[in-house]
C-alpha positions in Angstrom: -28.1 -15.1 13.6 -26.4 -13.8 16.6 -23.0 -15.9 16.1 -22.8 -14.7 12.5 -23.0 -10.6 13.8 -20.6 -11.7 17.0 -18.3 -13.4 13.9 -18.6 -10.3 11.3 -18.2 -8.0 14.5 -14.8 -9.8 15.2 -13.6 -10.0 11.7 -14.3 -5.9 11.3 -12.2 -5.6 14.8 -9.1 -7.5 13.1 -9.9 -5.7 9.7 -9.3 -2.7 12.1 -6.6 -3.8 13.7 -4.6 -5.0 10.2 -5.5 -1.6 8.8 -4.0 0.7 11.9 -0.8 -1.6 11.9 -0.2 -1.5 7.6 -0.6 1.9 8.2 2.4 2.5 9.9 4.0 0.2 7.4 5.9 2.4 4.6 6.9 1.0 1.0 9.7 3.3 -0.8 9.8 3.7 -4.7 11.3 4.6 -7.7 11.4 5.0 -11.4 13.2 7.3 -14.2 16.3 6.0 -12.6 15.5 7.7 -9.5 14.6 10.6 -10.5 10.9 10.2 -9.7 10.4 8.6 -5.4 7.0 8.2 -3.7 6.5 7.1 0.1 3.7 5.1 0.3 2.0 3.6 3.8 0.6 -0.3 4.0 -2.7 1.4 3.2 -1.8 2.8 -0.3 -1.9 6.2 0.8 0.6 8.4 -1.2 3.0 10.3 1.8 5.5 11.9 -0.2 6.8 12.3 -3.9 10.0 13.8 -4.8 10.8 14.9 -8.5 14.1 15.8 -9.7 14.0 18.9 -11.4 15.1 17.7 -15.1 12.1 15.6 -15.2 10.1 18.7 -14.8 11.0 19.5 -18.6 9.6 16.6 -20.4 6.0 16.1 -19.9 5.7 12.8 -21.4 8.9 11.5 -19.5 7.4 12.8 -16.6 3.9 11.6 -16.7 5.0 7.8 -17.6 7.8 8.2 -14.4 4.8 9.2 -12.2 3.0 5.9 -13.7 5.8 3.6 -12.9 6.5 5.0 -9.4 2.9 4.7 -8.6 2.5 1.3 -9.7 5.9 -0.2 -7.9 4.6 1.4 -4.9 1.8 -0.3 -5.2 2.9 -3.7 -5.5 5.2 -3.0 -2.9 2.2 -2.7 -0.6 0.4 -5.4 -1.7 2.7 -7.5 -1.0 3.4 -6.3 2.8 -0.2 -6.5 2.9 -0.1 -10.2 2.0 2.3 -11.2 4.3 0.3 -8.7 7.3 -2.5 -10.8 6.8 -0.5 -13.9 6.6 1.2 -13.3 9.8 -1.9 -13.0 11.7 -2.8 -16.6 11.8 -6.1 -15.4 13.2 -7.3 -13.4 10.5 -9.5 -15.6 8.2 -11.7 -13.9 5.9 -13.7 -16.6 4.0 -12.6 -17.5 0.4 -8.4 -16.1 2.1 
């Protein structure tokens, strides 16, 4: 019982670890032929969004850019967080 605490113990330390270094990862994104951009670190946490001002006077056009540009940023991240975790031969969560 004690190896599998000492092994979830370590797995939650690179878990850590992974998570500190994505977070200084950044993804950039676009959509509405740039006229929506989001920031974005490895952790999917949204640092900055930038809207150009004509956008501001369609609703609909806006809210699908904001859809897109959230949803390219997010794959964007997923896959750096792929290859994170990849990279780090060490890092074996079971079922990865």
């Amino acid at each position: 019982m004690f190896t599998k605490l000492k092994q979830f113990k370590e797995m939650r330390d690179k878990a850590k670890i992974i998570q500190n270094t994505l977070a200084e990862e950044k993804v950039e994104a676009s959509a509405a032929w740039g006229k929506i951009k989001m920031v974005m670190n490895g952790n999917q946490k949204v640092l900055s969004v930038k809207v150009d001002p004509d956008l501001l006077t369609n609703k609909e056009k806006m809210e699908s850019a904001i859809k897109d540009v959230t949803n390219e940023a997010i794959e964007k991240v997923q896959k750096v967080m792929a290859a994170a975790i990849k990279k780090d031969k060490n890092f074996n969560f079971p079922g990865l």
